[in-house]
Phi, psi and omega in degrees: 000322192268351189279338189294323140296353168285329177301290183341280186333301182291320178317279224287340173258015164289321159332278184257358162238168186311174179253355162293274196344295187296306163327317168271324161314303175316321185283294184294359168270325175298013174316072171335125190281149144318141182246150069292121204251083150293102179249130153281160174277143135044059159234104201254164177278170327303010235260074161207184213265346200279329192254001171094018174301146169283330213236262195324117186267146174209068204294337204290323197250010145267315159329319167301326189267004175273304201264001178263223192218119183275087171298141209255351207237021184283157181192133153308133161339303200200127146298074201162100206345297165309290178295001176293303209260323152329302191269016170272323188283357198220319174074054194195123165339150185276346171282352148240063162235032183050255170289348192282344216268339199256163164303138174079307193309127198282167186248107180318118192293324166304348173275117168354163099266159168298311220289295175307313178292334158336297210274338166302310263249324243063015178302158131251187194200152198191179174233200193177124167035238163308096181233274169311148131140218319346155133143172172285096155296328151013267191287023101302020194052040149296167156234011175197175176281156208283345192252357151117180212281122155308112183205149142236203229272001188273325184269341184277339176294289210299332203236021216244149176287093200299340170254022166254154183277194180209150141180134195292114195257084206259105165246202179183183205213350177322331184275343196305120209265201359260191201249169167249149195301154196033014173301340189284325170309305182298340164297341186133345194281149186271110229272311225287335193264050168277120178316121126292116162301145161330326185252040164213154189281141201265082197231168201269331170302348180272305184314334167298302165348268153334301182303327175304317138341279172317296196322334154286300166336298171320295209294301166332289140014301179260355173264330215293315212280353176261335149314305172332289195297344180254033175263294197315284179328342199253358171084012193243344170308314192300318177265047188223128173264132200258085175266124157244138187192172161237163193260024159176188177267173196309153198269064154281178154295152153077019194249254182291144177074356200240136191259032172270157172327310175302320180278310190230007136301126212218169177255165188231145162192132183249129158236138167205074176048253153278356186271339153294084164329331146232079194320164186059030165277132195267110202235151190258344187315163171274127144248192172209181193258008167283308168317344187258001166296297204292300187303317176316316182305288192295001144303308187276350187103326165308141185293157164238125266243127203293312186302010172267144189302301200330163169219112170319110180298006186281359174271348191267323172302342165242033163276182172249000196246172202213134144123267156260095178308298166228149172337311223260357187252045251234003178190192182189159190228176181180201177165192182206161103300248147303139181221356161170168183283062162352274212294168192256350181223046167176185169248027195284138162300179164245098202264152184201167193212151193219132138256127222231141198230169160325296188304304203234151158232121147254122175231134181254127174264118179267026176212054198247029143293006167260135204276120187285337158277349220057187200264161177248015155273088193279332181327298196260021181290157180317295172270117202296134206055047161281099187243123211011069163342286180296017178230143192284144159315141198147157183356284199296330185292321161300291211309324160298297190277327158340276163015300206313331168246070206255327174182153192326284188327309179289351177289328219269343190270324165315311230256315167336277186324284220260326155348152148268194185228124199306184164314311211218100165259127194225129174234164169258069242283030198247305172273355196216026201320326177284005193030066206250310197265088191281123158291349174328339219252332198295120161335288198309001205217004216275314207283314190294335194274337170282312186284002173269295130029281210266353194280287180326301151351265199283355167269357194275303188298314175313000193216018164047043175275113232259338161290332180237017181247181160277032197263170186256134197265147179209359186308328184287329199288327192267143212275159187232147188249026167266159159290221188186130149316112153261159168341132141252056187070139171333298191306308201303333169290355197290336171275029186229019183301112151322121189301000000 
């Protein structure tokens, strides 16, 4: 599309114009675009108003998806901040990045990033709060952060070089709990219409919870809609491409850590002006957010450097069509590792690898005598006084473990969350959109779980994942510098004690 207008162009003003003239037109079509990049903390799918949420207002990132392209089908690498956020800067599965792969984990300097090959390019470039991390860039033989001078975008706009492009790694940490109790209610939002998942009791301290959420979402929201507005104001939105997205799902049980829909779907939605060819438009395709290094690039005109996985969106952003584009973008795969020192007798993770498909997700634990939140004998945990670890502390998690044996249902909603997990998990997304009912073990499913299975398999070896190659497995090995959720005491559940 832009080279045929460039021709059009260059014809005519060889024609009819000065050869100065054809000079300052070339350079402004050839314009590099400006990046904004809204990446959030533990803000997960569905939760915007673009996806048919009830409750949660989000006008900034329904504007995008208004004048962009919304994707209904995006998912992270890995559920689970660092390793998340790792394979969004290098545009490559968290699993081949070593130490990169964990929580905490350092990001080797030898890797590519968008953000560095930007700043070769003549980008500039900065952060805002949450972007690299949790974790030491150091110690990856950084000497400075991997996303450019911490500022934010209000000091970065006023110093910024009006004839350099720029990009802004605009985060936050708002969703991370914990939250303060009943704010969502007190803001206005309606506790009673809150959506509840399936593997949770539809009750009112969870729905509060939730709401406590939103309410930080709302808040994300409203700086992404005060950036907009200083793009605008400054003449610069229209050539800025506007990515919004998050790096894993909201941080509950069976959520944040988890390779479940809940866990590791997330929302997307891109705008960059007239080069969105048809604006509103909806896309079903899978992506993964590895995907979004290689689009910058090739946005800016830069090669994108053949080891990243990713695959660049710029043909779908510049199509006219809605719903699946390509062929080839019909499943998506994705897993996790260490995600803290969980666990009651080391400090090893729990790895796992998932493919998710229209139909089915299938996930292989490849441990799963290991507690996937981590154990809830915090007395004897490894780390001390961990207790189910790998899940952030809140409401909803006390309400569940007070609870748990309080009635069949409620054991069965315990065992969801915290429980352990077979080998081979299979849902069906169709009878099960919550993926609460594993069919593995079901005859009826035996053809469908091999070939998913056997899928999984060979893109995992194909992309040199070290659980399926003859590669050194080292994920359990490398240190982790973090905290850990602890026990908080007896007291702190009575108030979430069923009557």
């Amino acid at each position: 599309m832009r080279s045929n207008r460039f021709k059009a162009l260059l014809l005519f003003l060889l024609i009819f114009g000065s050869f100065a003239n054809a000079k300052i037109a070339i350079a402004d079509e050839l314009k590099q675009p400006n990046i904004l990049f809204c990446f959030a903390d533990d803000w997960g799918w569905p939760h915007a108003g673009a996806y048919g949420d009830p409750v949660v207002r989000t006008p900034a990132f329904d504007r995008l998806a208004r004048e962009g392209v919304l994707f209904t089908n995006t998912f992270i690498s890995s559920p689970s901040c660092t390793p998340s956020r790792n394979a969004v800067l290098t545009g490559q599965q968290f699993f081949r990045l070593a130490e990169g792969a964990n929580l905490y984990g350092a990001l080797d300097v030898q890797q590519p990033t968008f953000v560095r090959l930007l700043q070769k390019a003549g980008y500039q470039t900065g952060h805002w709060r949450k972007a690299w991390g949790p974790g030491n860039f150091t110690q990856g033989g950084y000497d400075s952060h991997p996303c450019g001078e911490s500022q934010s975008f209000t000091e970065f706009m006023a110093k910024r070089e009006s004839d350099r492009p720029f990009c802004f790694w605009f985060g936050t940490s708002d969703h991370h709990s914990s939250y303060k109790k009943g704010r969502g209610r007190k803001s206005g939002l309606d506790v009673d219409k809150v959506p509840v998942p399936s593997f949770y009791p539809n009750v009112e301290e969870i729905r509060s919870d939730i709401a406590d959420y939103y309410f930080e979402v709302e808040r994300w929201n409203r700086d992404v809609d005060t950036a907009l507005r200083s793009l605008e104001e400054a003449g610069l939105l229209e050539n800025t491409l506007v990515v919004m997205s998050g790096d894993h799902g909201m941080p509950f049980p069976r959520c944040k850590g988890n390779l479940y829909d809940w866990g590791s779907r997330v929302p997307l939605a891109i705008r960059w002006g007239s080069e969105i060819a048809k604006p509103g438009r909806v896309v079903t395709d899978f992506v993964s957010t590895t995907d979004l290094a290689p689009t910058f690039l090739e946005a800016a005109g830069i090669p994108v450097p053949s080891v990243m996985t990713g695959k660049s969106l710029m043909s779908i952003l510049r199509s006219e069509r809605n719903g699946r584009l390509e062929k080839s973008r019909d499943h998506i795969i994705y897993g996790r590792e260490r995600h803290t020192d969980a666990q009651q007798d080391s400090d090893d993770g729990y790895p796992a690898r998932a493919i998710r498909t229209d139909d089915y997700l299938f996930i292989r634990n490849y441990a799963p005598s290991r507690w996937p939140a981590g154990t809830p004998d915090y007395q004897n945990a490894y780390k001390k006084n961990a207790w189910l670890g790998d899940c952030d502390n809140g409401p909803t998690k006390s309400y569940l473990w007070i609870n748990r044996d309080k009635t069949p249902e409620m054991s069965h909603f315990y065992a969801l969350n915290f429980g352990k997990r077979p080998a081979e998990e299979l849902y069906s997304m169709e009878e099960d959109p919550d993926q609460t009912v594993n069919l593995a073990a079901d005859p009826k499913y035996a053809e469908v779980k091999k070939l998913l299975s056997e899928r999984l398999t060979a893109q995992l070896r194909s992309l040199q994942d070290p659980r399926e190659t003859s590669g050194e497995v080292q994920f359990d090995d490398y240190p982790y510098i973090g905290g850990v959720p602890k026990y908080p005491g007896d007291q702190s559940f009575e108030q979430y004690r069923m009557k």
